[in-house]
C-alpha positions in Angstrom: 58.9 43.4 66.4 60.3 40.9 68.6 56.4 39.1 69.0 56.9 39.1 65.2 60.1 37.6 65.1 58.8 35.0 67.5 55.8 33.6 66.3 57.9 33.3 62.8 60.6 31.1 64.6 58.0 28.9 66.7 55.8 28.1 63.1 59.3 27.4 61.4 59.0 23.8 63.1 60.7 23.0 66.6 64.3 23.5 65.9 65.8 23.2 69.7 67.8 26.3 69.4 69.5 23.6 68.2 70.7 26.8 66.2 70.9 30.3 66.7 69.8 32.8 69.0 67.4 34.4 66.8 66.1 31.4 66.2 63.5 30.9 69.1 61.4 27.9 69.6 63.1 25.7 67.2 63.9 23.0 69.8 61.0 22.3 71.0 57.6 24.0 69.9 56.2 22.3 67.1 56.7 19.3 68.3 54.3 16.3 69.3 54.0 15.0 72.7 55.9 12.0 72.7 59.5 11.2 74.3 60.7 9.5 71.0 64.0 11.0 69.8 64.3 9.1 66.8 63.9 11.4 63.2 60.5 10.3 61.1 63.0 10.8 58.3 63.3 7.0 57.5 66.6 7.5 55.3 68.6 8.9 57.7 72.3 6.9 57.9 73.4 6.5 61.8 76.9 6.0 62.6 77.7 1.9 61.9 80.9 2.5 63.9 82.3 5.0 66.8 81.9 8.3 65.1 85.2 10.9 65.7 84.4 13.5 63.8 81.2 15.5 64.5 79.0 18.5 63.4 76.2 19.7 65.7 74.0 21.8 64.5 72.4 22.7 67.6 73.7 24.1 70.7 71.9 21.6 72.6 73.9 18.8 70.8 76.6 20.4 70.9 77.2 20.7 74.4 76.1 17.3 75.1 78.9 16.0 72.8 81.2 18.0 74.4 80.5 17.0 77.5 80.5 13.4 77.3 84.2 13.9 74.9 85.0 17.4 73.8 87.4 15.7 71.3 84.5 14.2 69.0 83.2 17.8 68.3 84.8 19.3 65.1 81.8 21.6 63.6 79.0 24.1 65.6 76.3 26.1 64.7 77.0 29.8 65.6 74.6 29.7 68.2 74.6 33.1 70.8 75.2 30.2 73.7 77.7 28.7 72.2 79.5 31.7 70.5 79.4 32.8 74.9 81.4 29.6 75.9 84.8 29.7 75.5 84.6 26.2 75.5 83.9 26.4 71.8 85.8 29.3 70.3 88.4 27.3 68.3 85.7 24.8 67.1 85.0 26.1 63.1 81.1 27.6 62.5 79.0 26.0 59.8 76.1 28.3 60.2 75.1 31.7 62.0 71.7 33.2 63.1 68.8 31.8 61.0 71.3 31.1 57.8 71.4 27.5 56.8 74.2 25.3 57.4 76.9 25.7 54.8 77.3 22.3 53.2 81.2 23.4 52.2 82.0 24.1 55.4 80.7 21.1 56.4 82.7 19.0 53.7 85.7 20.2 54.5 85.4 18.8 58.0 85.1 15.4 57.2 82.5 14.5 59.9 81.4 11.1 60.4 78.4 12.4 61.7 76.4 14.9 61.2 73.8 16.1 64.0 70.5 18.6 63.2 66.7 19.5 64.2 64.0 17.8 63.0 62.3 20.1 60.9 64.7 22.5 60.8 67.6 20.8 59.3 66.1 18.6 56.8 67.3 19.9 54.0 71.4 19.8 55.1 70.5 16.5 56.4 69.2 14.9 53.1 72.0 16.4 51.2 74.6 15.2 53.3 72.8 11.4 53.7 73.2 11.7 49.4 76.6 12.4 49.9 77.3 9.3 52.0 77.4 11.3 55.8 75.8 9.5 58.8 73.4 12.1 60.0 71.2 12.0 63.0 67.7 14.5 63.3 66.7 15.1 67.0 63.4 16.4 68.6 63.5 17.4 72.4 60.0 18.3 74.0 60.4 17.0 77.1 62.4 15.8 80.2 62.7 11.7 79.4 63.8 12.7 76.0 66.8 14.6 77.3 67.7 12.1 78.7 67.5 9.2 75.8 69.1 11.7 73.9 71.7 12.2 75.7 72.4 8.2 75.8 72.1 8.3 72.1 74.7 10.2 71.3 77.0 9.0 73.9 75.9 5.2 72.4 77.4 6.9 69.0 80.7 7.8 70.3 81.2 5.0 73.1 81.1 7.6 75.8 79.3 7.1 79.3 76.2 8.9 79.4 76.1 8.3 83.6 78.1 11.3 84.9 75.9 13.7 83.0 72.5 11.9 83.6 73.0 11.9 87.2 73.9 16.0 86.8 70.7 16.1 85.2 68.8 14.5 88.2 70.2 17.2 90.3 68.5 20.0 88.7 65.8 18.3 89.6 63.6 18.9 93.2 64.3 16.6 96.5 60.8 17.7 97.7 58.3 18.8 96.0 55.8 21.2 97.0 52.6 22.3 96.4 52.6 25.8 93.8 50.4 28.8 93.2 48.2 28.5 90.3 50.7 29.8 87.6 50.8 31.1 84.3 54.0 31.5 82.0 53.4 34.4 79.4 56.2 34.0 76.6 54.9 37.0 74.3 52.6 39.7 74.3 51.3 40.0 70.7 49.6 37.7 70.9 49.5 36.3 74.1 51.4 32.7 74.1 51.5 30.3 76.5 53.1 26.8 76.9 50.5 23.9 77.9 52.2 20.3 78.8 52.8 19.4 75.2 56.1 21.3 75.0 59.5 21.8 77.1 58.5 24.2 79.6 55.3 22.9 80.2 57.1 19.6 80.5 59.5 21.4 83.1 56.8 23.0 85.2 55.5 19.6 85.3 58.8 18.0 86.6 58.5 20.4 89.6 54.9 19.9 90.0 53.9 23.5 89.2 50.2 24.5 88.6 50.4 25.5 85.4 47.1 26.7 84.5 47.6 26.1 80.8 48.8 22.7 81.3 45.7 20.7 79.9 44.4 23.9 77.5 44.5 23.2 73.5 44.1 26.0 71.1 44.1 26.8 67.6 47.6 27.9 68.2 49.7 26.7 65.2 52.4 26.2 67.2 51.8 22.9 68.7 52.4 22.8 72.8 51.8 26.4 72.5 48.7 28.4 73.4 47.0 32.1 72.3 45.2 33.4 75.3 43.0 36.4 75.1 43.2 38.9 77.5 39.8 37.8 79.0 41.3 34.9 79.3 44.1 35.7 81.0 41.8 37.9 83.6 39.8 35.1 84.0 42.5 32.8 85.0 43.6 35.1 87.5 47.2 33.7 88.2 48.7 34.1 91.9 52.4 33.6 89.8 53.2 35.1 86.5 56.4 33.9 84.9 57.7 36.1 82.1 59.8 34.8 79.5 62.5 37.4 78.3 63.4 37.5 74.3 66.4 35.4 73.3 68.2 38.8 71.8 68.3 39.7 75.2 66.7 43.3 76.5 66.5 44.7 79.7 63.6 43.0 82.6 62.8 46.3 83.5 61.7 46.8 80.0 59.8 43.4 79.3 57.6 44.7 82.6 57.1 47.8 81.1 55.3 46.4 78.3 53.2 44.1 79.9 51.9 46.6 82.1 50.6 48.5 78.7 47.9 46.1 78.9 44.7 47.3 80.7 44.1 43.6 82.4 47.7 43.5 84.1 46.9 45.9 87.2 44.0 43.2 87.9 45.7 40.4 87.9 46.5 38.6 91.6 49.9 38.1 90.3 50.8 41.8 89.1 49.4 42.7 92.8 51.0 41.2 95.1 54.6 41.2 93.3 54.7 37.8 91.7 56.0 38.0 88.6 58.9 36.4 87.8 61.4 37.0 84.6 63.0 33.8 83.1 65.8 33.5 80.2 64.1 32.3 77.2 67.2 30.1 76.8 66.4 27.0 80.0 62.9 27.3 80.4 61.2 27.9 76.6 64.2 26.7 74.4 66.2 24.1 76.4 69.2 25.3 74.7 72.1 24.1 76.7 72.8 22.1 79.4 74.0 25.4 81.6 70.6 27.0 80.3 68.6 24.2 81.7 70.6 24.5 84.9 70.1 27.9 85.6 66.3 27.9 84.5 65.5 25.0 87.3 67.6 27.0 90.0 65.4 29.6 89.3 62.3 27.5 89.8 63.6 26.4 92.9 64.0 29.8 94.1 60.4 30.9 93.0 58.8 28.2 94.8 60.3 28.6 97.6 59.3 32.2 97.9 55.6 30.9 97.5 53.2 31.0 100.5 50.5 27.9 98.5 47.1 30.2 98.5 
């Protein structure tokens, strides 16, 4: 069921868990590999002056624009992250789960700004643009466009984007150091992996792991995403799997359970010699918050260092 529920959310179009938390992928799959931030939607109406009144509805966004002036932030989405942080419980809901925005709610804020996914928020965003609203689409597949979008939205409220770039940089590796051929399995059925085209195979990159699907294409409609067969995955032989566990949560224990159902996984270097790794699916696959990304590149740290390079 959750495989199910999965592929559904990766073809809906990257929507950076921009929204909710059964809303996988949307942040980043789908998406093309460039470090552009800026929506294709040629219509959209940006902020002429400072906006002070603003609806995210992503969590990514949303924590950005807190950080850099948690007074700007008037509407969320009901995002599992964000409903966690007690940083935004007062802050009114406009959506929940995979619902769409509600365009009342929204109203009756009186945002001067209205922030959603490209591809994934189109619909709110056109109807708001109509209705005179400065909106503003993002698309996040990689590192360097964290970071212009990050300056972006602090250009749009006259904030100083430096304190939280320069937190960014220290998620980041002093030294790098050479990694065990790797391979990051983010469901079973079927058999998905990130290549370089997406936000964790962008993130391996940033810490120079081997990530053996880094180069692959596929027939995977989920762009920066690839379907490996279990031959392939034998013949690729890992020395590290990573394991990505679902974003409703569940225990590791049983995510290792069902891997081990299939008759490659005894074979497999990795499975072997005790190098396989479980990683939030919030951080690594969905870049979901700023805390998320945080924790996910601690944890890379940690993995690499326990590597011996084969």
């Amino acid at each position: 069921m959750y495989q199910k529920k999965l592929i559904l959310s990766l073809a809906i179009l990257f929507s950076f868990s921009l929204n909710a938390c059964n809303n996988p992928i949307v942040e980043q799959a789908q998406t093309t590999p460039t470090t552009s931030i800026e929506s294709t939607n040629t219509t959209q109406q940006t902020p002429q002056e400072s906006a002070k009144r603003i609806v995210a509805l992503t969590s990514l966004t949303a924590d950005i624009i807190h950080q850099l002036d948690q007074n700007k932030l008037v509407g969320i989405t009901g995002s599992s992250l964000l409903n966690k942080d007690p940083r935004f419980q007062d802050i009114q809901r406009v959506a929940q789960g995979q619902t769409p925005p509600n365009l009342e709610k929204i109203l009756a804020l009186q945002p001067d700004l209205v922030i959603g996914a490209e591809g994934f928020s189109d619909k709110t965003l056109k109807q708001l643009q109509e209705l005179g609203i400065a909106t503003f689409a993002t698309r996040v597949n990689n590192w360097q466009s964290l970071q212009e979008l990050t300056k972006t939205l602090a250009g749009f409220i006259d904030a100083d984007p430096t304190p939280l770039l320069n937190r960014y940089q220290t998620f980041l590796p002093n030294d790098l150091q050479a990694s065990n051929s790797t391979l990051v399995l983010v469901s079973r059925q079927p058999i998905l992996t990130p290549n370089k085209n997406s936000w964790a195979g962008d993130l391996l990159s940033q810490f120079q792991v081997n990530n053996l699907a880094a180069d692959l294409q596929g027939n995977s409609p989920m762009r920066g995403y690839i379907t490996l067969s279990a031959e392939k995955v034998l013949e690729a032989n890992p020395e590290v799997i990573i394991l990505i566990s679902p974003p409703q949560g569940g225990s590791e224990t049983a995510l290792l359970n069902s891997f081990k159902q299939e008759s490659f996984w005894q074979n497999l270097q990795a499975a072997k010699n005790n190098q396989v790794y479980v990683f939030d699916y919030y951080g690594l696959v969905n870049a979901g918050s700023i805390d998320a990304i945080e924790k996910a590149t601690r944890q890379l740290k940690q993995t690499l260092s326990k590597q011996q390079p084969g």
